[in-house]
One Martini backbone bead per residue (centre of mass of N, CA, C, O) as a GRO file, in nm:
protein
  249
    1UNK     BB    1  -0.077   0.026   0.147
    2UNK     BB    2  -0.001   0.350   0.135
    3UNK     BB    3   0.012   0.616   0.281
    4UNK     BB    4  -0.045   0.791   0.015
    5UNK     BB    5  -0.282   0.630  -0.079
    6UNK     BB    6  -0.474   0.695   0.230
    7UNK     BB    7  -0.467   0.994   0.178
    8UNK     BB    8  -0.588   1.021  -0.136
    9UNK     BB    9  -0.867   0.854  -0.032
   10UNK     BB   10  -0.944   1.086   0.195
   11UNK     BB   11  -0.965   1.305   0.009
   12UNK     BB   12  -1.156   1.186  -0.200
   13UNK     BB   13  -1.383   1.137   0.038
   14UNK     BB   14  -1.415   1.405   0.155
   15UNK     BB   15  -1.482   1.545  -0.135
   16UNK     BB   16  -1.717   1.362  -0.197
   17UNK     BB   17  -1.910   1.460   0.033
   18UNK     BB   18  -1.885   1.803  -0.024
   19UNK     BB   19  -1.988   1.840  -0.342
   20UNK     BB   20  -2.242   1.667  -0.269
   21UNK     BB   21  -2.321   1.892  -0.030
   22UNK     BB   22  -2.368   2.092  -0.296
   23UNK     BB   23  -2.352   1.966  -0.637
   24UNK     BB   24  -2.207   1.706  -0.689
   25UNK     BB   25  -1.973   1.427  -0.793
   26UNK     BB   26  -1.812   1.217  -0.618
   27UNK     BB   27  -1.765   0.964  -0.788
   28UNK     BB   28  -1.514   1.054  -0.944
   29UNK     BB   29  -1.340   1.042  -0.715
   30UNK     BB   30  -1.348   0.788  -0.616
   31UNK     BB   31  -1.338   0.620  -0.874
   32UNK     BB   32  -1.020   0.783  -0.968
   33UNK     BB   33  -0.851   0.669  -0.707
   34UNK     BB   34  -0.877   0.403  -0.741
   35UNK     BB   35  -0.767   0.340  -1.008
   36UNK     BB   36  -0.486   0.440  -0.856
   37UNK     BB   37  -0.478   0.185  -0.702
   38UNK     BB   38  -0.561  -0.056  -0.880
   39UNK     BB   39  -0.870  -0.101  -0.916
   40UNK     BB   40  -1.126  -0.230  -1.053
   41UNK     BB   41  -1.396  -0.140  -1.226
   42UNK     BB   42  -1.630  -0.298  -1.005
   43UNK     BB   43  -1.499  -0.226  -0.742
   44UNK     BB   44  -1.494   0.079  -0.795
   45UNK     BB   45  -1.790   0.123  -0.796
   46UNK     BB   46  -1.908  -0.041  -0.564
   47UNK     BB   47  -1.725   0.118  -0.338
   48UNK     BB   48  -1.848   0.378  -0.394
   49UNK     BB   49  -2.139   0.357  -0.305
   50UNK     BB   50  -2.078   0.317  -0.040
   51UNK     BB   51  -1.916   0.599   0.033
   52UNK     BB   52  -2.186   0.765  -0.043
   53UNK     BB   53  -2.448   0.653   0.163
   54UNK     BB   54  -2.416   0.838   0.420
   55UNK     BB   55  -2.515   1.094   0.249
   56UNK     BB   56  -2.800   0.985   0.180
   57UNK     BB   57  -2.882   0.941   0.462
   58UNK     BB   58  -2.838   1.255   0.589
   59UNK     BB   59  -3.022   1.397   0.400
   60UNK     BB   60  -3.287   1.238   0.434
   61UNK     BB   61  -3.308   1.319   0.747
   62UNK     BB   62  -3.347   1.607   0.681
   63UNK     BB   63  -3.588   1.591   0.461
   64UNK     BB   64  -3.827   1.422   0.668
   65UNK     BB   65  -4.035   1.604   0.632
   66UNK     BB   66  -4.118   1.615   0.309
   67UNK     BB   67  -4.153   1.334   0.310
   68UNK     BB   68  -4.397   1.291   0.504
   69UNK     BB   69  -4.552   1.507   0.306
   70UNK     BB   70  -4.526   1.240   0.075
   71UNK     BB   71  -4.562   0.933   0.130
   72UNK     BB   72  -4.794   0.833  -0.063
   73UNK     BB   73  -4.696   0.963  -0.338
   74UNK     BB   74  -4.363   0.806  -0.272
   75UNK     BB   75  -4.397   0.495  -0.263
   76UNK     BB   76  -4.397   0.372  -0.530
   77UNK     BB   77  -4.099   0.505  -0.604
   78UNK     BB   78  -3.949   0.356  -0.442
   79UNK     BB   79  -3.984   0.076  -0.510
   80UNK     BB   80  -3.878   0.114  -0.789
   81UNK     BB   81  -3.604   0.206  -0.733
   82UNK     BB   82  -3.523  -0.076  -0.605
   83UNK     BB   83  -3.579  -0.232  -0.858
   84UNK     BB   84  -3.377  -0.106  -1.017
   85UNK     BB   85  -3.125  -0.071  -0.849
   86UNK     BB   86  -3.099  -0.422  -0.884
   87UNK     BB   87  -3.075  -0.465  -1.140
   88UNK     BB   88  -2.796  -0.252  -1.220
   89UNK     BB   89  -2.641  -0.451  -1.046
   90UNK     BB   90  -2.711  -0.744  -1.177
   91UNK     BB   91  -2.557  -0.579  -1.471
   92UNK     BB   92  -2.290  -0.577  -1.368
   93UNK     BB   93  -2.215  -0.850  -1.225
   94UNK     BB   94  -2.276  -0.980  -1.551
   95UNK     BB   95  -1.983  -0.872  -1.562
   96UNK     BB   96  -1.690  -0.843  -1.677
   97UNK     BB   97  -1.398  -0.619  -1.632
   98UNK     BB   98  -1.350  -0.580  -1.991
   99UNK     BB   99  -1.639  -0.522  -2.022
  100UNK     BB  100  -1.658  -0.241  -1.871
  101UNK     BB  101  -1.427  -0.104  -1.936
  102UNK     BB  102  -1.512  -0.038  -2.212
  103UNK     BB  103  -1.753   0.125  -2.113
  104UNK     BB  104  -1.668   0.365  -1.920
  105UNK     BB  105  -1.603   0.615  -2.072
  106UNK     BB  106  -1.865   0.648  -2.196
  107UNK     BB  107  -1.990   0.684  -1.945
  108UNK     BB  108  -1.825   0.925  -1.860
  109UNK     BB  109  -1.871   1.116  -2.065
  110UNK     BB  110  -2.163   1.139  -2.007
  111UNK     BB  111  -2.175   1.226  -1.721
  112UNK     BB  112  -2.008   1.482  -1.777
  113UNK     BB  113  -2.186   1.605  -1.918
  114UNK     BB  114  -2.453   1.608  -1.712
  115UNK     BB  115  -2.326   1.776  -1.525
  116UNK     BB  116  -2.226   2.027  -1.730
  117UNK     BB  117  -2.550   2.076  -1.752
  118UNK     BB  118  -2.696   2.126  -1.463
  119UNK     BB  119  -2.813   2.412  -1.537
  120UNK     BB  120  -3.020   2.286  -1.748
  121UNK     BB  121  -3.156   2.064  -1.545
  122UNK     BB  122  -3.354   2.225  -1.395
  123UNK     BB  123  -3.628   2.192  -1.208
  124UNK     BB  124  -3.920   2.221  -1.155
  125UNK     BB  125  -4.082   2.453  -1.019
  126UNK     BB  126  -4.293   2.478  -0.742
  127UNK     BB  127  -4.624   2.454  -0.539
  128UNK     BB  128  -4.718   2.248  -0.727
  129UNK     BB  129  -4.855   1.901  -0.660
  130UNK     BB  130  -4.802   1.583  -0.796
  131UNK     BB  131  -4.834   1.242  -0.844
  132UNK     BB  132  -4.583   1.037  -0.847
  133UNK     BB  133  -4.775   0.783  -0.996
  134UNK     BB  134  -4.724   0.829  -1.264
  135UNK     BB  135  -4.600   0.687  -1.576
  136UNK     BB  136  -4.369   0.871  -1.617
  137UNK     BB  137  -4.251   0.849  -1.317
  138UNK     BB  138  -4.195   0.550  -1.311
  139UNK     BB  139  -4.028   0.541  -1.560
  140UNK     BB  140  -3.812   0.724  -1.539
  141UNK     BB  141  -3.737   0.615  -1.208
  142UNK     BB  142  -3.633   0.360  -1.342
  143UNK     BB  143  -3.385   0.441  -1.506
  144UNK     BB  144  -3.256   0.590  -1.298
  145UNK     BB  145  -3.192   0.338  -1.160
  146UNK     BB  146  -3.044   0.149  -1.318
  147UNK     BB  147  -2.850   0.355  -1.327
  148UNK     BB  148  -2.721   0.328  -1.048
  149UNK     BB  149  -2.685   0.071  -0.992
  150UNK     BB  150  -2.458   0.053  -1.208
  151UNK     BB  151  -2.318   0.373  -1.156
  152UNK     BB  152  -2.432   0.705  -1.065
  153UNK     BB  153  -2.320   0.934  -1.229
  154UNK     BB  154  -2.575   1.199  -1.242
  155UNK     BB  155  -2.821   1.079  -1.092
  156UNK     BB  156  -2.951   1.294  -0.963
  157UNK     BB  157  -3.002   1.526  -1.181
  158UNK     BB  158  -3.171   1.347  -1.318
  159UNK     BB  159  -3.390   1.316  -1.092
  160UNK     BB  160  -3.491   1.591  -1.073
  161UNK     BB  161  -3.567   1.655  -1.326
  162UNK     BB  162  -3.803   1.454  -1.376
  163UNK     BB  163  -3.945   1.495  -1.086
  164UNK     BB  164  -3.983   1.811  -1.199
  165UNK     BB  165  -4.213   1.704  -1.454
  166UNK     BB  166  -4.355   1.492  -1.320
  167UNK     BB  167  -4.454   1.644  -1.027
  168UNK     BB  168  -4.400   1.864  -0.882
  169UNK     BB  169  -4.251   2.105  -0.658
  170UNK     BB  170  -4.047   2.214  -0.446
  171UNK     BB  171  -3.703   2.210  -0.396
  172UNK     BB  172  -3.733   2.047  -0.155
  173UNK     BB  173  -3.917   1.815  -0.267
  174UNK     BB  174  -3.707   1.722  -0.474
  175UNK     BB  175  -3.456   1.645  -0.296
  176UNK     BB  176  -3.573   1.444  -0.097
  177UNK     BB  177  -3.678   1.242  -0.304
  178UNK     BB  178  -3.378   1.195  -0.436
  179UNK     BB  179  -3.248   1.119  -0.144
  180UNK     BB  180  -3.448   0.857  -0.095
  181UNK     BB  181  -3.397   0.700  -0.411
  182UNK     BB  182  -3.050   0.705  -0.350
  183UNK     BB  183  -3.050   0.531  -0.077
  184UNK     BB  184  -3.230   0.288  -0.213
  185UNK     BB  185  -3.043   0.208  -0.435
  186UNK     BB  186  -2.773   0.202  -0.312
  187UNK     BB  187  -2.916  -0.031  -0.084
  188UNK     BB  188  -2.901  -0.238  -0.284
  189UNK     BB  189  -2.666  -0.245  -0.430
  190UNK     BB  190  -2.500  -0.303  -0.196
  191UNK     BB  191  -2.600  -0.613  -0.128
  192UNK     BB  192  -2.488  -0.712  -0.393
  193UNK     BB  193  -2.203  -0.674  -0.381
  194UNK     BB  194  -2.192  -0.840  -0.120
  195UNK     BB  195  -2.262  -1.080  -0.218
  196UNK     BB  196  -2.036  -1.061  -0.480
  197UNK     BB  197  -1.754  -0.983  -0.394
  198UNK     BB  198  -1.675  -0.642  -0.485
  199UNK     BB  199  -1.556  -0.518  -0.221
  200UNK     BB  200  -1.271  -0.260  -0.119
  201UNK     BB  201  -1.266  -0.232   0.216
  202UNK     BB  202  -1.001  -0.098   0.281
  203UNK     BB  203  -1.094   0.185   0.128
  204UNK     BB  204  -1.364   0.186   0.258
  205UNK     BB  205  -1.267   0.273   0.522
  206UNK     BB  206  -1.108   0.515   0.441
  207UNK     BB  207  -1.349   0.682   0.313
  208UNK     BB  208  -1.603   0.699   0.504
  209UNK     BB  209  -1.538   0.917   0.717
  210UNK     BB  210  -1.448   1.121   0.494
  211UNK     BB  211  -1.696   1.138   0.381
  212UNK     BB  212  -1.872   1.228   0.631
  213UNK     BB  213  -1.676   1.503   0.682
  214UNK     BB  214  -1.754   1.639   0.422
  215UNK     BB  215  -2.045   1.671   0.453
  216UNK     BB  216  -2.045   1.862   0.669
  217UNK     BB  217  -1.849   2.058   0.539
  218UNK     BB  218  -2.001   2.172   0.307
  219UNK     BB  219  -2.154   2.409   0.434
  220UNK     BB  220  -1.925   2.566   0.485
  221UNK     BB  221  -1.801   2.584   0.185
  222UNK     BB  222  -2.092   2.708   0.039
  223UNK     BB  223  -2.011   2.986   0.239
  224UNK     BB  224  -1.702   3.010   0.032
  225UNK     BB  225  -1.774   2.834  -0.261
  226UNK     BB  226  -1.880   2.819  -0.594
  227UNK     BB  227  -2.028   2.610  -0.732
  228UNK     BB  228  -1.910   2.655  -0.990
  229UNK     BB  229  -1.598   2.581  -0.920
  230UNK     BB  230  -1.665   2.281  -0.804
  231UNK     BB  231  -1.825   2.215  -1.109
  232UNK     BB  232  -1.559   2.214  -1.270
  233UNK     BB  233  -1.378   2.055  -1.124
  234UNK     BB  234  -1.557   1.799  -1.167
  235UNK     BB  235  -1.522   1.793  -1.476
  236UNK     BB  236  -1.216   1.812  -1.510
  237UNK     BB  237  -1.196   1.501  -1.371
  238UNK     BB  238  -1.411   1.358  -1.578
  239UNK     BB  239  -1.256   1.434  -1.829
  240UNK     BB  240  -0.955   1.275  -1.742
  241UNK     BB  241  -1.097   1.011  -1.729
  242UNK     BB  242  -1.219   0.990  -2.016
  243UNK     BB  243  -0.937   0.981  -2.125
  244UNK     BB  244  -0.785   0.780  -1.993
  245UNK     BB  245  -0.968   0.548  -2.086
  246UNK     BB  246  -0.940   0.554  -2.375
  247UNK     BB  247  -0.618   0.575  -2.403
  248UNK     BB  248  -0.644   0.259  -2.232
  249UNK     BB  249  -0.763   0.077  -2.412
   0.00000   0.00000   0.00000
């Protein structure tokens, strides 16, 4: 690698972290960048998960307190994420990186448009609490899952949307919930890559440090940058990725 591009790499492990802790959409930042390494489109899927994961670890210990006010109601639904996040990455990996590369594209355009309409997908919010363990709430967490361990770009906002329509609870109850089926989504997913042998290392160690100390920095950010500013700025990147793989296609 060379300067310029471990440069890069740490700036968007940083904004990645940033967006993440303030709108989400990290993963267009981490994704867009390998690419412009020169990374295949699997093993930089792959690499994003990892450089991801330490900030939906420490998001979740941040909202411990919510998490065991409800982890009875939130068990079974944790269970599904791990089975989904495992599928998802294992028909990632039964995919050979040719055949990958045709989804991004299509891939790309769907997150981005799901990431821009993220204001309109604002989860149901209540005082009201229902078990998380119904019908729906497990189907639907299950396809959530599954599309996570396989690409994850928008994956929080739909798990919000989702979480907020069938189980119902305050803002930070159902944020809680998400940020612990993403850190096991991912977390399943991660044992899958790695035992694939599809992650590329050196960006990924350049990246994890970088996007940890973004994540923490993203809370200065958020009382000085407008969401709306740094979601657009999110969309407009994952738009040039969804030209770029098109027109490359």
């Amino acid at each position: 690698m060379t300067i310029m591009m471990v440069l890069l790499l740490a700036a968007a492990g940083f904004l990645s972290g940033a967006v993440n802790a303030i709108a989400g959409g990290g993963t267009f930042l981490t994704f867009g960048v390998m690419t412009l390494a020169g990374i295949p489109p699997i093993s930089a899927n792959a690499t994003s998960s990892i450089v991801q994961f330490p900030g939906y670890v420490t998001s979740t210990v941040a909202y411990r307190a919510e998490i065991l006010h409800r982890w009875r109601s939130i068990a079974v639904l944790g269970v599904v994420s791990l089975v989904g996040g495992l599928v998802g990455a294992l028909i990632l990996l039964s995919l050979d990186n040719p055949s990958f590369r045709a989804l991004v594209p299509w891939l790309l355009a769907a997150a981005t448009a799901i990431f821009a309409a993220g204001p309109l997908l604002k989860p149901k919010v209540s005082s009201e609490e229902h078990s998380a363990n119904s019908a729906s709430s497990i189907v639907g967490q299950f396809f959530n899952a599954i599309y996570g361990g396989f690409f994850g770009a928008g994956m929080g906002i739909m798990m919000l949307a989702v979480l907020g329509l069938t189980t119902g609870g305050t803002y930070h109850h159902l944020n809680a919930m998400k940020n612990l089926f993403a850190m096991l989504i991912a977390g399943v997913a991660i044992v899958v890559f790695i035992s694939g042998d599809v992650v590329a290392w050196p960006e990924a160690l350049v990246m994890i440090p970088a996007g940890a100390i973004g994540g923490y920095s993203g809370v200065w950010l958020a009382r000085r940058v407008p969401q709306t500013v740094l979601r657009w700025c999110v969309v407009a990147v994952g738009t040039a990725l969804t030209i770029y793989y098109f027109v490359t296609a």
